[in-house]
C-alpha positions as CSV (number, residue, x, y, z in Angstrom):
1,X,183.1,130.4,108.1
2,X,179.7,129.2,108.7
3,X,177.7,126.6,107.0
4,X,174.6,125.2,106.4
5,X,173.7,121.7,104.9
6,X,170.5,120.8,102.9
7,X,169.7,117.3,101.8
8,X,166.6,114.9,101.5
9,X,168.0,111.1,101.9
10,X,170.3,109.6,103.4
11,X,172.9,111.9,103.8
12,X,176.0,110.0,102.2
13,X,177.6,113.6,101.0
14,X,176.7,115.3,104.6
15,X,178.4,112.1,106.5
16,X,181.7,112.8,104.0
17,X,181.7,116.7,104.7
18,X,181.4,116.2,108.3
19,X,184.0,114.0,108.4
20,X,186.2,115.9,106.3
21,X,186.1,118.9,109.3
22,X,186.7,116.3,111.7
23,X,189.8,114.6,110.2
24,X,191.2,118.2,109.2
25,X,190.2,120.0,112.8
26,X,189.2,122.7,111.2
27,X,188.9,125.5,113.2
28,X,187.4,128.7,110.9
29,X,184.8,126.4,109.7
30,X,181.7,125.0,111.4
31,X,178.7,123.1,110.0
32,X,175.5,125.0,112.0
33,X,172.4,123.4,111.0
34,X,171.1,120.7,108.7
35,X,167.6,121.4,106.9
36,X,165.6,118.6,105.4
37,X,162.4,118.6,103.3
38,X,161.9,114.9,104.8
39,X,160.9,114.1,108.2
40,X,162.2,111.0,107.9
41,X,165.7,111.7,106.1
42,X,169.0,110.1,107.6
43,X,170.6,113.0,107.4
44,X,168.7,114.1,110.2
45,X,170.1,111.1,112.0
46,X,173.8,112.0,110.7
47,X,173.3,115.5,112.2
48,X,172.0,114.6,115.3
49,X,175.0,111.9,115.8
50,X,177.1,115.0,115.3
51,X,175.5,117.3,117.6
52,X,174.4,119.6,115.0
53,X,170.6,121.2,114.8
54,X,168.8,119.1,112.7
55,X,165.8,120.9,111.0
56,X,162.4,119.2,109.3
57,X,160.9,122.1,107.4
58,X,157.6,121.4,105.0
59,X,158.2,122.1,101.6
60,X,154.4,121.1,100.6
61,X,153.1,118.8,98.0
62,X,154.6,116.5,95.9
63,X,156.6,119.3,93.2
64,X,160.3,119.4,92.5
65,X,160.2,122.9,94.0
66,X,159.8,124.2,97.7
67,X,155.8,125.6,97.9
68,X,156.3,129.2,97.5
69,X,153.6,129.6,100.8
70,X,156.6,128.3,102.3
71,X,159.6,129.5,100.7
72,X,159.8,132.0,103.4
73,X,160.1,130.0,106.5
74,X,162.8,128.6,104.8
75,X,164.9,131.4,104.1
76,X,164.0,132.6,107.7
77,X,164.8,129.7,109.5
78,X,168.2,129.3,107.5
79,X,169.1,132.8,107.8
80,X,168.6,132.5,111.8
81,X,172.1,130.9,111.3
82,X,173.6,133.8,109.7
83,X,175.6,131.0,107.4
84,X,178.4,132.5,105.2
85,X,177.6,129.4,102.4
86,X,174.9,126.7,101.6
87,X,175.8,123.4,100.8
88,X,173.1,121.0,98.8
89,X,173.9,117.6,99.8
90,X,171.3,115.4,98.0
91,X,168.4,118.4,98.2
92,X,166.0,116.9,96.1
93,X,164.0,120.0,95.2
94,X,164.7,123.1,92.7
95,X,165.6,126.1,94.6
96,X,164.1,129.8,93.2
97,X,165.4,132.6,91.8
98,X,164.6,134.9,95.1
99,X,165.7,132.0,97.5
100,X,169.1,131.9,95.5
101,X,169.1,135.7,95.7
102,X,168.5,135.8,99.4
103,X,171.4,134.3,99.8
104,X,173.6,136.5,98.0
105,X,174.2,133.1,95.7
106,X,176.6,131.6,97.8
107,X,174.8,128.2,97.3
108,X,177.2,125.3,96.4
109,X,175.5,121.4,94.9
110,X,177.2,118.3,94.6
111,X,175.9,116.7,91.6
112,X,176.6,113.1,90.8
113,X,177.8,113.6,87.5
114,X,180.7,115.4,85.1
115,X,178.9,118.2,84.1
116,X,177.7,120.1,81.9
117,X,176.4,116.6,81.1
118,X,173.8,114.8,82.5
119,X,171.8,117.3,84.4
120,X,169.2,117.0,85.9
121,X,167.2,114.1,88.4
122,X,168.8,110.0,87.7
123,X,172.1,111.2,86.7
124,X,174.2,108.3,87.1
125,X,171.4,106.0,85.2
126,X,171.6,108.6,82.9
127,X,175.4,108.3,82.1
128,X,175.0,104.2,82.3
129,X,172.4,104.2,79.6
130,X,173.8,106.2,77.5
131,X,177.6,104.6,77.4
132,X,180.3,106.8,78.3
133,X,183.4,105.9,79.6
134,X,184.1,107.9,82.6
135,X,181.4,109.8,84.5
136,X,182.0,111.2,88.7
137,X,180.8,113.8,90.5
138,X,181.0,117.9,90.6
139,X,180.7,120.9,92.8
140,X,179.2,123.9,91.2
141,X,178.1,127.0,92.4
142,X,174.2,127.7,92.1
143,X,172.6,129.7,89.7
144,X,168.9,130.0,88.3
145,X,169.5,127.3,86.1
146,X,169.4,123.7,86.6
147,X,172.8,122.1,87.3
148,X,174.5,125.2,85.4
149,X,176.7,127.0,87.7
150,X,180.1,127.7,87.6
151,X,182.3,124.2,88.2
152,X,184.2,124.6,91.2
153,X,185.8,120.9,91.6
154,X,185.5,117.5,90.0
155,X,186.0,113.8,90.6
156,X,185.8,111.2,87.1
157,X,185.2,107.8,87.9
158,X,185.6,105.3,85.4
159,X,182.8,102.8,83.8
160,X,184.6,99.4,84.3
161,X,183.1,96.9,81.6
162,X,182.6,94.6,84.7
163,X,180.5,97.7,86.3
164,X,176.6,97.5,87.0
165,X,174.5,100.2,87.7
166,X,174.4,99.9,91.1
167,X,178.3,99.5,91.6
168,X,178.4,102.5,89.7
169,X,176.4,104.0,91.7
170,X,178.2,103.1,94.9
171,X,181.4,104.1,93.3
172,X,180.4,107.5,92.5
173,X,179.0,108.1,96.2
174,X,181.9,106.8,97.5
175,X,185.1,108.4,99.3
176,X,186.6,104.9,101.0
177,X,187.3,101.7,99.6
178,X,187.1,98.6,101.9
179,X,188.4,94.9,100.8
180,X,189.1,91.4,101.7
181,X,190.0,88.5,100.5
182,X,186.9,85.4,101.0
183,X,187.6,81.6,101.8
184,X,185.2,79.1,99.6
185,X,183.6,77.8,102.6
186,X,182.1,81.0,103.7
187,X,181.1,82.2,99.8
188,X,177.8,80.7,99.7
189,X,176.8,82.0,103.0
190,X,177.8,85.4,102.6
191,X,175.8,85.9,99.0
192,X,172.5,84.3,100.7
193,X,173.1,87.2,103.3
194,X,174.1,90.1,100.9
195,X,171.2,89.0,98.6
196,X,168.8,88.8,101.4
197,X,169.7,93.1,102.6
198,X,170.2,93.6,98.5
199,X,170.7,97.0,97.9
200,X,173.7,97.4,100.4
201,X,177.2,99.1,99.7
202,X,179.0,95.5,99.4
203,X,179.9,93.5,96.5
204,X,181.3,90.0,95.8
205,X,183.9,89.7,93.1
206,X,185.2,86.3,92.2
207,X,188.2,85.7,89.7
208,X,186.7,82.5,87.9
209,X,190.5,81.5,86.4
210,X,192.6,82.2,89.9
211,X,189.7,81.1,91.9
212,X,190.1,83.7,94.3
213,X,187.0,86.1,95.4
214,X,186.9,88.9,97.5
215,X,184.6,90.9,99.3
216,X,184.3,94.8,98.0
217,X,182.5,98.0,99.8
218,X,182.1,101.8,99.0
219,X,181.4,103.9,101.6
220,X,181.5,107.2,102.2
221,X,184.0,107.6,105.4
222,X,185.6,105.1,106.7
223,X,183.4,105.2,110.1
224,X,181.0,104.2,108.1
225,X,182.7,101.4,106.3
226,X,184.1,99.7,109.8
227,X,180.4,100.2,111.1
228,X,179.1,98.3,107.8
229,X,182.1,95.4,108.7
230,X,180.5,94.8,112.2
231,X,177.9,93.2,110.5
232,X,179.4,90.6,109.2
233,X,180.7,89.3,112.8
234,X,178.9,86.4,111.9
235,X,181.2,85.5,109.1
236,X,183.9,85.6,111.3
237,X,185.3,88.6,109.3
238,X,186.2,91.5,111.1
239,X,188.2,94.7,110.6
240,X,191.9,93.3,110.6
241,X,190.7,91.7,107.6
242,X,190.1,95.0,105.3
243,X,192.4,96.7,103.3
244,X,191.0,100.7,103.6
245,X,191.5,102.9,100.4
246,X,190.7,106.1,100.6
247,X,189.0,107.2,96.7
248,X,188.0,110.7,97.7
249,X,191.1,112.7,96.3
250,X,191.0,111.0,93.0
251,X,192.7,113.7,90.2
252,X,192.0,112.3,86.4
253,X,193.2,115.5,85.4
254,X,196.9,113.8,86.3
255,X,196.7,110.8,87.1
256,X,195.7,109.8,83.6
257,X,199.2,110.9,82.1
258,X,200.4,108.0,83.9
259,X,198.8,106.0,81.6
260,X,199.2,107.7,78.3
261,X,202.4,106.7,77.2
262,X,203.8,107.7,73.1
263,X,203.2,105.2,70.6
264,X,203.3,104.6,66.9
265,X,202.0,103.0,63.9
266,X,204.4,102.5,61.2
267,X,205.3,105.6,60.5
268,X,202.5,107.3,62.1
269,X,203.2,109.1,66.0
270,X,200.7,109.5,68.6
271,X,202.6,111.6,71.3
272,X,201.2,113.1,74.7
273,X,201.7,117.0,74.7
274,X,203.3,116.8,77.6
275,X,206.0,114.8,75.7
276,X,206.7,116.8,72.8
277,X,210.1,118.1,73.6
278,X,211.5,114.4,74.7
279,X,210.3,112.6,71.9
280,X,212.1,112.8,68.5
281,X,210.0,112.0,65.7
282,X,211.7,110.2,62.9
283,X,212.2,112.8,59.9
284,X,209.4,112.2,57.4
285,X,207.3,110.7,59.6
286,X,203.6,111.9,60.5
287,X,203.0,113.0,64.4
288,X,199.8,114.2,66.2
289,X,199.9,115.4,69.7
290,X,197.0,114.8,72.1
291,X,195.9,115.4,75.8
292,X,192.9,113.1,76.1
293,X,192.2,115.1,79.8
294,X,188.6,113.4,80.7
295,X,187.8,112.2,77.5
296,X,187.8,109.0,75.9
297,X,190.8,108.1,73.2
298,X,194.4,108.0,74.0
299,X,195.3,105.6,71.3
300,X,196.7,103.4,73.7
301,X,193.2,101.5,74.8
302,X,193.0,98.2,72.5
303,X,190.1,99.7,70.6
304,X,191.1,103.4,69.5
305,X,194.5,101.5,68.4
306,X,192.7,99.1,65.9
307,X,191.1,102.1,64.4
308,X,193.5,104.0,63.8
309,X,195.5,100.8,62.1
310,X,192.8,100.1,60.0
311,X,192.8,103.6,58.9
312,X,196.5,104.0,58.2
313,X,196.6,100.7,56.5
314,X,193.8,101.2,54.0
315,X,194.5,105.1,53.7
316,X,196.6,104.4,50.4
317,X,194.2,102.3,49.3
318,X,191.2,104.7,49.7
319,X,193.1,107.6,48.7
320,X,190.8,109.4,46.8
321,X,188.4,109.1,49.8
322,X,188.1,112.3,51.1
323,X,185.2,112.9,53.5
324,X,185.5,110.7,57.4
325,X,182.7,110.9,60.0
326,X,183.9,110.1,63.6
327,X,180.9,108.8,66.0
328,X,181.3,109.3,69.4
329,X,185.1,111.1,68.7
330,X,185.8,111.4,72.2
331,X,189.5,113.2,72.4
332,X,189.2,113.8,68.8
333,X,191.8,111.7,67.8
334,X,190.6,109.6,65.1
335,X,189.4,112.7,63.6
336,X,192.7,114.2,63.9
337,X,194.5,111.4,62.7
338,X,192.1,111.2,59.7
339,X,193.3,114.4,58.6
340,X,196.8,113.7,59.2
341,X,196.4,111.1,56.6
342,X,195.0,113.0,54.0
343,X,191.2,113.6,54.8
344,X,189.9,117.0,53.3
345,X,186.5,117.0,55.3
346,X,185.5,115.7,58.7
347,X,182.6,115.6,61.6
348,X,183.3,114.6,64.8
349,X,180.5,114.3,67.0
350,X,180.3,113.0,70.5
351,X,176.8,113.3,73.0
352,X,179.4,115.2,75.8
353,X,180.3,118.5,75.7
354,X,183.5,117.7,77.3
355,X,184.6,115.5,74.8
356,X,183.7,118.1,71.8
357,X,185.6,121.0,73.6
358,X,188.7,118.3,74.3
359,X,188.7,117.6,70.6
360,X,188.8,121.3,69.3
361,X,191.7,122.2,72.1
362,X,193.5,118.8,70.9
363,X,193.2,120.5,67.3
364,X,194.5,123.4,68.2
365,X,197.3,121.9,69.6
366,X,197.7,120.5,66.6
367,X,197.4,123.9,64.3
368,X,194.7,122.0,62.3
369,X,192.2,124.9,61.9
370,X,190.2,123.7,59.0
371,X,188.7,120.7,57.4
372,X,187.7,119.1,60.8
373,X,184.8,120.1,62.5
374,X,183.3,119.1,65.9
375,X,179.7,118.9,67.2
376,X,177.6,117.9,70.1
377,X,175.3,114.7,68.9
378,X,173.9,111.9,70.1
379,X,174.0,108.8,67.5
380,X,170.4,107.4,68.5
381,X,168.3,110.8,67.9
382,X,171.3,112.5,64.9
383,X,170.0,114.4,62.4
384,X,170.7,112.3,58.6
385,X,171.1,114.9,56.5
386,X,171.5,114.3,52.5
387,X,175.8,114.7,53.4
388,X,177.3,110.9,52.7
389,X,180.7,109.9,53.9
390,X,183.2,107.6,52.1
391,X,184.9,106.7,55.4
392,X,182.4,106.1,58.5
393,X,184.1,105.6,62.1
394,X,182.1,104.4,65.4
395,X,184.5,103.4,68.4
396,X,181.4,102.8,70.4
397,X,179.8,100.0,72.1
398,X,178.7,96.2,70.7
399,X,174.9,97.3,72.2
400,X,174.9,101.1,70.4
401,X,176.3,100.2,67.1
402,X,173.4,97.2,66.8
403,X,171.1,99.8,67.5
404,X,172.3,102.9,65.4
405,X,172.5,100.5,62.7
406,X,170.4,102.5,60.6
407,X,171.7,105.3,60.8
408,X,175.0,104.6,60.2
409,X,174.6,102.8,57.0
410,X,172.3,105.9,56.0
411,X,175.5,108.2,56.2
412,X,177.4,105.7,54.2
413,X,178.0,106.0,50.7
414,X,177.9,103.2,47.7
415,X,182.0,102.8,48.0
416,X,182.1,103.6,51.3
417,X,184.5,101.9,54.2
418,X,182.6,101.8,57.8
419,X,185.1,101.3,60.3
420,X,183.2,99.4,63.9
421,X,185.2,99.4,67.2
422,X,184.7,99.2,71.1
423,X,183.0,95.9,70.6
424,X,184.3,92.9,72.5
425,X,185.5,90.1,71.0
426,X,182.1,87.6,72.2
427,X,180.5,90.1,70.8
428,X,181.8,90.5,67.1
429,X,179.7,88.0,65.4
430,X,176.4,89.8,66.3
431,X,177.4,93.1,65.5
432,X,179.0,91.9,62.1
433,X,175.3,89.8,61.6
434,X,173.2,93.1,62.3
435,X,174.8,95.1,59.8
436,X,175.2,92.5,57.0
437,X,171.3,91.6,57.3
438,X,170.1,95.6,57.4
439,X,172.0,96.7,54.4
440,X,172.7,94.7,51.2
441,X,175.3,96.9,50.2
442,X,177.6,95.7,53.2
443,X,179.4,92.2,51.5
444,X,182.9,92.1,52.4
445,X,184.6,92.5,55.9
446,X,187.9,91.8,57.8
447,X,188.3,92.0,61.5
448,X,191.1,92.8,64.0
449,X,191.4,91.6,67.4
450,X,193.5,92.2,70.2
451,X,192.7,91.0,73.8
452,X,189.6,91.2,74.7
453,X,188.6,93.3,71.8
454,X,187.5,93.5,68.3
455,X,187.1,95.7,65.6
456,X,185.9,95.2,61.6
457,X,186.4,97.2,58.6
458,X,183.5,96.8,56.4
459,X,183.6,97.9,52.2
460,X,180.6,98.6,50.4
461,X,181.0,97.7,47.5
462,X,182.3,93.8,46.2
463,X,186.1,94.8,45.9
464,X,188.3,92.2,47.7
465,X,190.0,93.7,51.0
């Protein structure tokens, strides 16, 4: 099998592939060339190191797209190679419908995101500004649309609350992991010195409590990472120092069972579907079934499990409450549990796609075929129709609930509960303060905490809780 690379930076993913074929000796695979639209590009470099043709080719101007004038060398110069498959490694430009073609579309991208969300250019700041939970990276085959091709493989990474952008961004990138432990007297040092070559692939992260800090880089082989640690000779750190963790082979689509364990809520059962034949549910009782896969809401994270307290503890209460909204319903389960309680109607909606096809499948699994209905939305831009709810739900973010204030109370009726989650506990007073100042219906509250976290159910009207 022959292959072709084509990238525009620095060649992180190229570096990875490469190294992949070396650590496997594979030997019915070879990488032939490497084409660049930048002169400059390190991938050129990465190539070069490698003994692999390295190709600058024009692509003209300054538009997302090669110049048609020179679509054709292109396609000559690649096809020269006779290469069986294309890989786009960080190719920063839009690729034709003829150039696809002339390749029999055997054109695969790595695209730093889950898709089908987040498409395009900026993915990663993308999925940071808008708040998910988990984002990662795919392979896709190429077709004439943006970002839209078959998926052929994934990798999730999750969004730690600790994360920045450009950790993120690192971790996403990355396939190895290198760590080590830092003495106090060389902390101050070491900062200056990463703050001075700011952006680089380290990090310092220091356990305030313990008083313990370590030293933290993502890189994409672990060449790379020892190459990176000769750097820092100076600190007297050197590679007997690092732990090396290799993060490339990463499978949320399993490993997340590990952590989904059955639990319940008075009488109420949350159970993993790949449990349902080893755990007995108590006669009587009520039971839903879930596989969360990539999405967000097992039940078992502190702030899905409020929600669905406060649900099941006011539900006799509210009985004659009959319609729910569920914002941002990631696996679907409040939704689901909503109607297990007695709910007639309810929306879900959720900006990922992922998350509203998750929901439906964990529905089905469920046999709930009616009353609960799923949508793609995002809160910010939602359509407010003139539908009310009596029961509103947002297991968000502290930042996203302040600013969807609005809208939220809009969907509320005059008796309505509103149900506010995924807000940290530092956090609570602001969120409670936003809503109570932009609505004058909102006058009694009571709040739930647990760790780190807090939630608050709001009433509408002057009722004691």
């Amino acid at each position: 099998m022959n292959i072709c690379i084509l990238g525009s930076g620095r060649g992180s993913n190229c570096q990875a592939i490469l190294q992949a074929f070396q650590d496997q000796k594979e030997q019915n695979c070879k990488i032939s060339a490497v084409f660049s639209d930048n002169e400059d590009a390190r991938i050129l470099n990465i190539a070069n190191s490698h003994g692999i043709d390295a190709k600058y080719l024009p692509a003209g101007g300054s538009s997302s797209k090669l110049d048609p004038s020179l679509e054709k060398a292109w396609i000559e110069q690649i096809q020269s190679y006779n290469p069986d498959f294309l890989v786009l490694a960080g190719f920063m430009r839009i690729l034709s419908p003829a150039f696809i073609h002339s390749f029999n579309e055997n054109i695969i991208n790595i695209h730093p995101s889950l898709l089908p969300s987040f498409k395009g250019l900026n993915a990663i700041q993308q999925a940071w500004e808008y708040g998910v939970k988990i984002t990662g990276c795919t392979i896709h085959w190429v077709n004439s649309e943006i970002d839209s091709g078959k998926i052929i493989a994934q990798a999730p990474v999750r969004i730690m609350p600790t994360d920045t952008l450009e950790l993120l961004q690192q971790k996403i990138q990355a396939a190895e992991q290198a760590s080590c432990d830092l003495s106090s007297e060389i902390l101050p040092a070491l900062e200056d010195y990463l703050y001075e070559i700011a952006p680089s692939s380290w990090f310092i992260v220091e356990d305030e409590i313990k008083g313990l800090s370590q030293l933290i880089g993502y890189f994409n082989c672990k060449d790379n990472a020892i190459s990176e640690i000769s750097s820092l000779n100076e600190f007297s750190i050197s590679e007997s120092d690092f732990q090396f963790d290799e993060l490339a082979d990463r499978d949320w689509k399993e490993s997340y069972k590990a952590h989904f364990s059955p639990w319940n809520y008075k009488s109420f059962h949350l159970i993993p579907s790949w449990e349902r034949n080893n755990y007995i549910v108590p006669e009587n009782d009520i039971y839903l079934y879930l596989d969360p896969g990539m999405a967000f809401g097992t039940g078992n994270h502190e702030t899905t499990r409020m929600c669905v307290e406060f649900l099941i503890d006011h539900r006799i209460r509210f009985a004659k409450h009959e319609t729910l909204i569920d914002l941002g319903c990631g696996s679907g389960i409040l939704s689901l549990v909503a109607k297990r309680l007695g709910y007639a109607h309810i929306l879900g909606v959720d900006n990922d796609p992922d998350a509203v096809r998750i929901s439906n499948e964990n529905a089905l699994l469920n046999d709930i075929s009616n009353g609960v209905n799923f949508k793609i939305s995002d809160l910010s831009n939602m359509e407010i129709d003139n539908e009310k709810y009596d029961c509103i739900v947002a297991n968000i973010q502290a930042d996203i609930l302040q600013l969807c204030c609005d809208q939220i109370n809009l969907l509320a009726k005059d008796n309505s509960v509103i149900i506010l989650s995924g807000i940290l506990s530092k956090e609570i007073d602001e969120v409670i303060d936003t809503f109570l100042k932009n609505s004058s219906r909102l006058k009694n509250y009571k709040l739930k905490s647990n760790g780190e976290w807090s939630s608050v159910f709001i009433r509408l009207d002057k009722l004691e809780l």
